[in-house]
C-alpha positions as CSV (number, residue, x, y, z in Angstrom):
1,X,30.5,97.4,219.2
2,X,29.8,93.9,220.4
3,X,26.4,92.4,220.1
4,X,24.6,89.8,222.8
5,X,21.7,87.9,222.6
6,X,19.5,86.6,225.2
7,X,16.9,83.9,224.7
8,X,13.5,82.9,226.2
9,X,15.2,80.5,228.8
10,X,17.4,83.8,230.0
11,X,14.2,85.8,230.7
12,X,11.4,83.2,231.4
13,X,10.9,85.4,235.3
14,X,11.7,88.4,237.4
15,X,15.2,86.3,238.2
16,X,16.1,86.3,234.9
17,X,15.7,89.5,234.2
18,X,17.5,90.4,237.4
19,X,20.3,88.0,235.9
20,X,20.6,90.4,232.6
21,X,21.4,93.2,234.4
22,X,24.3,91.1,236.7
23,X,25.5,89.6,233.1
24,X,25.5,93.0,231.4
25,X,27.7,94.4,234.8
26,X,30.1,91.6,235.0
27,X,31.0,91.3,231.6
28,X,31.5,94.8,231.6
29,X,31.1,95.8,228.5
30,X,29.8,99.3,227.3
31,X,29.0,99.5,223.9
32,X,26.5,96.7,223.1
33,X,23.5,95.6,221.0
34,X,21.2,93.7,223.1
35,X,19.1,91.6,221.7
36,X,16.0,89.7,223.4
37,X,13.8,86.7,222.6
38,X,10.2,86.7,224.0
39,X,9.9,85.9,227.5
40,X,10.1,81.9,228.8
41,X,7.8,79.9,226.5
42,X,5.4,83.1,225.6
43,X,5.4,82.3,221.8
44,X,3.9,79.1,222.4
45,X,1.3,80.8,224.5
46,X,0.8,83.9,221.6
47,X,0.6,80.9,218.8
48,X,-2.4,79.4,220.9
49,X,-4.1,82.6,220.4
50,X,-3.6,82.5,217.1
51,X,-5.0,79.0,216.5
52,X,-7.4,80.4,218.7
53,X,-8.5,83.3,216.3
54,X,-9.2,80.9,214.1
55,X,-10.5,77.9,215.6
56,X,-11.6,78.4,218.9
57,X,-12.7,82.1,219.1
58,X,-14.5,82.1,221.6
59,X,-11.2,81.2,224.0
60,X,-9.5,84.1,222.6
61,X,-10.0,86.4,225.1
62,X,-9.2,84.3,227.9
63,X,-5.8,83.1,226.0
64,X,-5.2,86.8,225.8
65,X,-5.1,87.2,229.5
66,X,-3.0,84.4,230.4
67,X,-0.7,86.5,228.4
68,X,-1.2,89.5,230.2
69,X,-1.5,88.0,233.8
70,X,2.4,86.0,233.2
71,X,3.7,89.7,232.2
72,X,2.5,91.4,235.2
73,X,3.6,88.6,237.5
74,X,7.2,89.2,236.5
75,X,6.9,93.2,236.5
76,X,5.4,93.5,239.9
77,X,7.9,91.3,240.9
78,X,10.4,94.0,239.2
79,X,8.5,97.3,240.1
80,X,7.9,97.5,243.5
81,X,6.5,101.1,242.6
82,X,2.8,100.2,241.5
83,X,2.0,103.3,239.6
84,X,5.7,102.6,237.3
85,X,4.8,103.4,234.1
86,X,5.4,99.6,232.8
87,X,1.9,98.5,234.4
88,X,0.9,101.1,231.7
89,X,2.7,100.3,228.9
90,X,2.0,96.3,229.4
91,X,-1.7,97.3,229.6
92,X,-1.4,99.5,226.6
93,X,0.3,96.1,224.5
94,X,-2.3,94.0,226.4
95,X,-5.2,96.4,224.3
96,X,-3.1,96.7,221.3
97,X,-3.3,92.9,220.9
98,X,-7.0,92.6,221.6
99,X,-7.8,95.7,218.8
100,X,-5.4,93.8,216.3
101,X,-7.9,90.8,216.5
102,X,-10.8,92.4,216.5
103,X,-10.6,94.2,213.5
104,X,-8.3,91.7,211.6
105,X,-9.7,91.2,207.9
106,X,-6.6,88.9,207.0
107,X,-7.7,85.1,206.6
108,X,-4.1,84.3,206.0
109,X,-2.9,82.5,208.7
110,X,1.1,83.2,208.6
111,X,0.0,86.6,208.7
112,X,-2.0,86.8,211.5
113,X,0.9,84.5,213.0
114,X,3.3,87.0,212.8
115,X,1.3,90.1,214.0
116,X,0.3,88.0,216.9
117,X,3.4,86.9,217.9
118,X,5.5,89.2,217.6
119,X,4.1,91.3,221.0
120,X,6.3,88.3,222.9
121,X,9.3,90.3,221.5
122,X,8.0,93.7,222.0
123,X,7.0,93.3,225.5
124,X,9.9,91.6,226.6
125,X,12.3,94.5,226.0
126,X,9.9,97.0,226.8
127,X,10.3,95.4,231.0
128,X,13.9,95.0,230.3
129,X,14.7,98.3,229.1
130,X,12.5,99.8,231.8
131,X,14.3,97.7,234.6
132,X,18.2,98.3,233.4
133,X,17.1,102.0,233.3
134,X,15.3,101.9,236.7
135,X,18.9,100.7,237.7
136,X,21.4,103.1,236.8
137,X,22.0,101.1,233.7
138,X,21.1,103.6,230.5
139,X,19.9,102.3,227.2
140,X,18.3,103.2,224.0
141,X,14.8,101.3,223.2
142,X,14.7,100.4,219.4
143,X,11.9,98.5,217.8
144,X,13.7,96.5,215.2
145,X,10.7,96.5,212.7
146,X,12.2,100.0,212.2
147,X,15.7,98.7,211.4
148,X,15.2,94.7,209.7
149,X,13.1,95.4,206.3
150,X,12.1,92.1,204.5
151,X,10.2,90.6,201.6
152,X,6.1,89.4,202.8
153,X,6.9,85.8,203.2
154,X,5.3,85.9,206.6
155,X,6.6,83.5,209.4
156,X,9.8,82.6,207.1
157,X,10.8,86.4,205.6
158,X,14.0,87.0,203.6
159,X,15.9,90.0,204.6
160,X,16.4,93.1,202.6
161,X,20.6,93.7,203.0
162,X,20.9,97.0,201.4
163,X,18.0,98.6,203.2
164,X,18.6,96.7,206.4
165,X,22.3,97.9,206.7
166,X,21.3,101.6,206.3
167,X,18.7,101.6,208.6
168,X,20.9,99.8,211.1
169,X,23.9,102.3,211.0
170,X,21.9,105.1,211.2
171,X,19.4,103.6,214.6
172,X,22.1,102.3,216.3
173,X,24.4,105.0,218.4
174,X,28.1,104.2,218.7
175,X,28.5,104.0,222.4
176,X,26.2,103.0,224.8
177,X,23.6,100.4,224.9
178,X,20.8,99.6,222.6
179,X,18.1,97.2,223.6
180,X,15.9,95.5,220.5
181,X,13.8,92.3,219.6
182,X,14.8,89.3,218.1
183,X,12.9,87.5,215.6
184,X,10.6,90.2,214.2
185,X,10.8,92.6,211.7
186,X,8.9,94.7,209.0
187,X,7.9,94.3,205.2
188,X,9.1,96.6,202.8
189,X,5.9,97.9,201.5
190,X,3.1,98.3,204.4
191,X,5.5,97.9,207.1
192,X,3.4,94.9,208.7
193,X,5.7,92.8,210.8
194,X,7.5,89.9,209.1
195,X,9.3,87.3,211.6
196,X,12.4,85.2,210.1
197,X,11.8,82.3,211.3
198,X,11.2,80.0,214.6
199,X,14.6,80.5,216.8
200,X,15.4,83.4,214.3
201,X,16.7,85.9,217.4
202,X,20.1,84.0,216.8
203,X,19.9,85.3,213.3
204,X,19.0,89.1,214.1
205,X,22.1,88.9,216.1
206,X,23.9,87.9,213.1
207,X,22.0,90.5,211.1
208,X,23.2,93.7,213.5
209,X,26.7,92.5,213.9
210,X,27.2,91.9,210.2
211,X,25.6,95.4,209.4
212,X,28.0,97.2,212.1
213,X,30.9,95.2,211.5
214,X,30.9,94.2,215.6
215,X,33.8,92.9,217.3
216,X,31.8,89.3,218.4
217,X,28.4,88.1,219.0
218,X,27.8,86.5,222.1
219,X,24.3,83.9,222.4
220,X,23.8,83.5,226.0
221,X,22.3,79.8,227.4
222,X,21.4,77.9,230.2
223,X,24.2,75.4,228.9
224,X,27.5,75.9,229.0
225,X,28.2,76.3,225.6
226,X,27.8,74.3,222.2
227,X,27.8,70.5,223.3
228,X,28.5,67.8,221.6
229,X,24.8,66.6,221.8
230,X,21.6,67.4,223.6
231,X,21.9,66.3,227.3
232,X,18.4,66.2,227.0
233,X,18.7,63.0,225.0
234,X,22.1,61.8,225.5
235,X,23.7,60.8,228.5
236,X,27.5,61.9,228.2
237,X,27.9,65.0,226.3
238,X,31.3,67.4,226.0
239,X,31.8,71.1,225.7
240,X,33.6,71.7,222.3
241,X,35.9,74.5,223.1
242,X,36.3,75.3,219.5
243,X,34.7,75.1,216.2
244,X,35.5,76.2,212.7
245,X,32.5,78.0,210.7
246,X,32.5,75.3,208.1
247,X,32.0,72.7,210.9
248,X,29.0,74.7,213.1
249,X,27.0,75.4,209.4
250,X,27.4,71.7,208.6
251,X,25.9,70.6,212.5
252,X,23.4,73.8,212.0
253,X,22.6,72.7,208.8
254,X,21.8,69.5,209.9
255,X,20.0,70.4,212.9
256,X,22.0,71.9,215.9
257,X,19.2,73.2,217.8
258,X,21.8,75.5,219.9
259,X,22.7,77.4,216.5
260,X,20.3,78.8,213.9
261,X,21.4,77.4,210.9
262,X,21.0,81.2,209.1
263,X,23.1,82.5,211.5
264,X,26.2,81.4,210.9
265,X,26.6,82.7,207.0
266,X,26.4,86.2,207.6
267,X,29.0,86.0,210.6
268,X,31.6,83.8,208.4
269,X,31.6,86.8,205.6
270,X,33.2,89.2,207.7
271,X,35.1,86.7,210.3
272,X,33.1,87.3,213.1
273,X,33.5,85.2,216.0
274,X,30.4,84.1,217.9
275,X,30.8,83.1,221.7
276,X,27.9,80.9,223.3
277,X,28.0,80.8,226.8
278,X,26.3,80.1,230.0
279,X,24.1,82.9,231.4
280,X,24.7,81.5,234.6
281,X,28.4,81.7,234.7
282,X,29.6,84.6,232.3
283,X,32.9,84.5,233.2
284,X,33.2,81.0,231.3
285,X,34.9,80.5,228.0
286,X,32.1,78.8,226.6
287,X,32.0,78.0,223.3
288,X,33.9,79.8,220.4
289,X,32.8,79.7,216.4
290,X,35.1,81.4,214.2
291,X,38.5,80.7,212.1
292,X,40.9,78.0,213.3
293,X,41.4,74.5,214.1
294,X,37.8,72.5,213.1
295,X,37.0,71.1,216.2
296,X,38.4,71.0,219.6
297,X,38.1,68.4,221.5
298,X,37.6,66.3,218.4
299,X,34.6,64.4,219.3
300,X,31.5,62.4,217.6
301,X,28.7,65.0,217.4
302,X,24.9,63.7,217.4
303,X,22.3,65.7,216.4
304,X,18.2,64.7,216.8
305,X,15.5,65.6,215.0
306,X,12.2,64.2,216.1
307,X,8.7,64.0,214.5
308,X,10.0,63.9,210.9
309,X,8.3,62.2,208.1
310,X,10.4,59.7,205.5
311,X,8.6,59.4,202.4
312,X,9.3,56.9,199.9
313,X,8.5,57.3,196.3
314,X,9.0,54.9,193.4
315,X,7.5,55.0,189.5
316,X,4.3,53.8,188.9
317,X,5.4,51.7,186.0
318,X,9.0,50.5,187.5
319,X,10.9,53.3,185.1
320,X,13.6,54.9,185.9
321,X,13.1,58.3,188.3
322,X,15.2,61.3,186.2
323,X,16.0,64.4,186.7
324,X,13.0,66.0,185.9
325,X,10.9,63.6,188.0
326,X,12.7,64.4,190.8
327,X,12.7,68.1,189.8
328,X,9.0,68.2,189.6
329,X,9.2,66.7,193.7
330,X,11.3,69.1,194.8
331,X,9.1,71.9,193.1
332,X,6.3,70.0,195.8
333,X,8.5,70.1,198.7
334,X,8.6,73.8,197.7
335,X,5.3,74.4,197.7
336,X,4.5,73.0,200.5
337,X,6.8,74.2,202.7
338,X,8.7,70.8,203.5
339,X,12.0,71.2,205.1
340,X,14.4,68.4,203.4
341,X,16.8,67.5,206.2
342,X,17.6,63.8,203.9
343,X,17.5,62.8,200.5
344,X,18.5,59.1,199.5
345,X,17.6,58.1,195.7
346,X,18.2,55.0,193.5
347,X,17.0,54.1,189.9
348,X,13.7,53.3,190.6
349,X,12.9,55.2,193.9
350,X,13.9,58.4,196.0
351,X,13.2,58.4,199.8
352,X,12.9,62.1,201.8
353,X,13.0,62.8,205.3
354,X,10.9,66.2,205.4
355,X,10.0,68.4,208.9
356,X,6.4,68.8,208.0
357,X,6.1,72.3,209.8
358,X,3.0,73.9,208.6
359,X,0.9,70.7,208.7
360,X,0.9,70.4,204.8
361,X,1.6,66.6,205.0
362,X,-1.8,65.3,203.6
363,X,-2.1,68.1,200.5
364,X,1.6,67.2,199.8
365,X,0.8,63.3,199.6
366,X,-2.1,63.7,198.0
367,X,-0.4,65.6,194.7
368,X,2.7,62.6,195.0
369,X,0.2,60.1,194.8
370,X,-0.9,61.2,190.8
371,X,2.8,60.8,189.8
372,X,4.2,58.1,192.0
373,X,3.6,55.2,194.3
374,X,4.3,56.7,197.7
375,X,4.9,55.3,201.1
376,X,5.4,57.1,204.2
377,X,6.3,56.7,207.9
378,X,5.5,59.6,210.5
379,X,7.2,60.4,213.9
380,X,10.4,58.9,213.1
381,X,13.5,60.2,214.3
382,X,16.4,61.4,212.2
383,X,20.3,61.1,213.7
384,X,23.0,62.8,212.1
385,X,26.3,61.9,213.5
386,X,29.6,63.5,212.3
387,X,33.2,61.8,213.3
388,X,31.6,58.6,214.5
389,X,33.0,55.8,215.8
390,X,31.7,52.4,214.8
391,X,30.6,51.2,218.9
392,X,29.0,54.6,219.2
393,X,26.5,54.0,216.0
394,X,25.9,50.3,217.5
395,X,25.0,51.7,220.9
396,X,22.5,54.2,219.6
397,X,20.7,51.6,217.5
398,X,20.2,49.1,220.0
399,X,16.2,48.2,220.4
400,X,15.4,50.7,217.3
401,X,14.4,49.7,213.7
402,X,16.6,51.1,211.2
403,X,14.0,52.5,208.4
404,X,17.2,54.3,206.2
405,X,21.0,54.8,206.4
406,X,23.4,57.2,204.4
407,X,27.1,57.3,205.1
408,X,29.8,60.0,203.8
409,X,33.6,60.4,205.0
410,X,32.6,62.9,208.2
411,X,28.7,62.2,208.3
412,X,26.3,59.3,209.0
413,X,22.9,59.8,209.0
414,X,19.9,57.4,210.3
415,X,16.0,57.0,210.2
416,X,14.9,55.3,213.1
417,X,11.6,54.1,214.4
């Protein structure tokens, strides 16, 4: 069993789709788990419902059909044969949604967030699965909520291994091809749906092919593999041919948007290898991640993050910062769901560069500010280059203000303004 995983960018229109189908043929493989994001950029469009619902609710309705009206673009662009039952089954999705919000008693917004959601995934496969079908190409439909069990941290759930597993072997047949969701799941104990996280479809992958002990896991892209840097910010950028696990957790880790950094543990256990690779030309190499050489070509690797917030923190009475004071921070962090990508301290101060995701900036300040004198700079971008060169770090700091710098043997990271 092999396991391949298509993303929003694969399926964003009736071409894309088409281009599934011409992937699926040439690669030629026959016994596969197929997993599929939501449909271009339809999260975005579900999460505006959902600020929607609770903000604006009088737009929800019309947010609601934007959603439908992309859907059936794309499947009567698909379906010649108007009375197919898709139009149904989008239309039945379409009601399913509106229902879920009118009689929704939850105030709690991840949840809500995850309910909402999670009809991207659904509705995606539900076309896709209908259109290999239509063309000769037979699959098995599987919700995953029925297969991925997790705790109820909504929009950030922990899987449940043992019950995951079991589920998994005993959905998924041993030949053939299986079409599922990525992102979503279930809780253990209502069975609402959990999702594990933005990007998380990477991760499902991971989650199926560690479960069924598959062969490889291939993440299909628009680019031609794992690059050296975003070409959306950097002018010359490389194909690395190769990299060890160690090396694509430490560049996920650190913000490798082309890699979900939860991905890669679960694949390293059992050895493996992942394959990214261009949806556009399948017959490519790509990129490999498994065992072997670190990284080939051996090559400076930048990573960006943008819209991060560095907060500076320093006693109120010039004592030293300990252990426990910077124990009782990262019990903040915690709590207010900051993701630490940088942590820089000295006797007197500790600085933190923090994705502030769920907009908790302000309450987290707020509750520094009765233990510390705090400082703070928003939108700033964080660079993270590994095997740098000395001209390279000079280029990339031309015209920018240098706000914090931290240097190891493989890893240079920068705060910019």
């Amino acid at each position: 069993m092999k396991v391949f995983k298509f993303g929003g960018a694969s399926v964003k229109n009736a071409e894309g789709v088409k281009n599934i189908l011409s992937v699926l043929k040439t690669t030629e493989e026959k016994d596969l788990v197929v997993i599929v994001s939501a449909m271009g950029k339809m999260t975005n469009q579900l999460e505006l419902i959902v600020s929607n619902y609770f903000l604006n609710p009088n737009e929800v309705k019309s947010s609601i059909a934007e959603v439908y009206d992309y859907h059936v673009q794309i499947i009567s662009d698909l379906f010649s044969n108007t009375s197919h039952p898709i139009f149904n089954l989008l239309l039945k999705y379409n009601n399913e949604l509106q229902f879920l919000l009118g009689n929704n008693k939850s105030n709690d917004h991840s949840f809500v967030y995850d309910q909402v959601v999670s009809f991207g995934e659904l509705i995606s496969t539900t076309i896709i699965s209908h259109y290999l079908s239509d063309k000769g190409l037979e699959n098995k439909f599987l919700d995953v909520r029925s297969c991925i069990k997790t705790d109820n941290n909504y929009r950030d759930a922990i899987v449940d291994w043992e019950k995951t597993q079991k589920n998994i072997i005993k959905s998924i047949p041993k030949k053939g091809i299986c079409i599922t969701q990525g992102f979503i799941a279930s809780e253990n104990s209502h069975n609402f749906t959990t999702t594990l996280g933005r990007e998380g479809s990477d991760y499902t992958a991971a989650i199926f092919a560690y479960c069924l002990n598959a062969q490889s896991v291939t993440i299909w892209k628009d680019v031609p593999g794992v690059l050296n840097a975003d070409p959306r910010h950097f002018k010359k950028t490389q194909l690395l041919h190769h990299i060890s696990y160690r090396e694509a957790i430490e560049m996920a880790f650190y913000g490798a948007s082309v890699i979900h950094p939860k991905t890669l543990q679960p694949l390293q256990r059992k050895e493996i290898p992942l394959y990214v690779k261009s949806f556009f030309n399948p017959k490519d190499n790509g990129t490999c991640v498994g065992k072997g050489v670190a990284l080939d070509p051996l090559v400076s690797c930048f990573i960006l993050k943008k819209n991060q917030v560095l907060i500076s923190l320093s006693s109120l009475d010039f004592s030293f910062i300990m252990e426990d004071n910077i124990g009782d921070v990262f019990k903040q962090l915690h709590q207010y769901k900051m993701k630490v990508n940088l942590i820089q301290n000295s006797a007197i101060s500790f600085s933190v560069c923090v994705d502030n995701k769920f907009n908790k900036l302000e309450l987290l300040l707020g509750k520094l500010r009765e233990t510390f004198r705090v400082t703070w700079n928003e939108d700033v971008i964080l660079y993270t280059i590994r095997h740098s060169k000395t001209s390279e770090i000079e280029e990339l700091l031309s015209g920018k203000e240098m706000l914090l710098k931290q240097e190891n043997r493989e890893t240079i990271q920068i705060v910019v303004k």
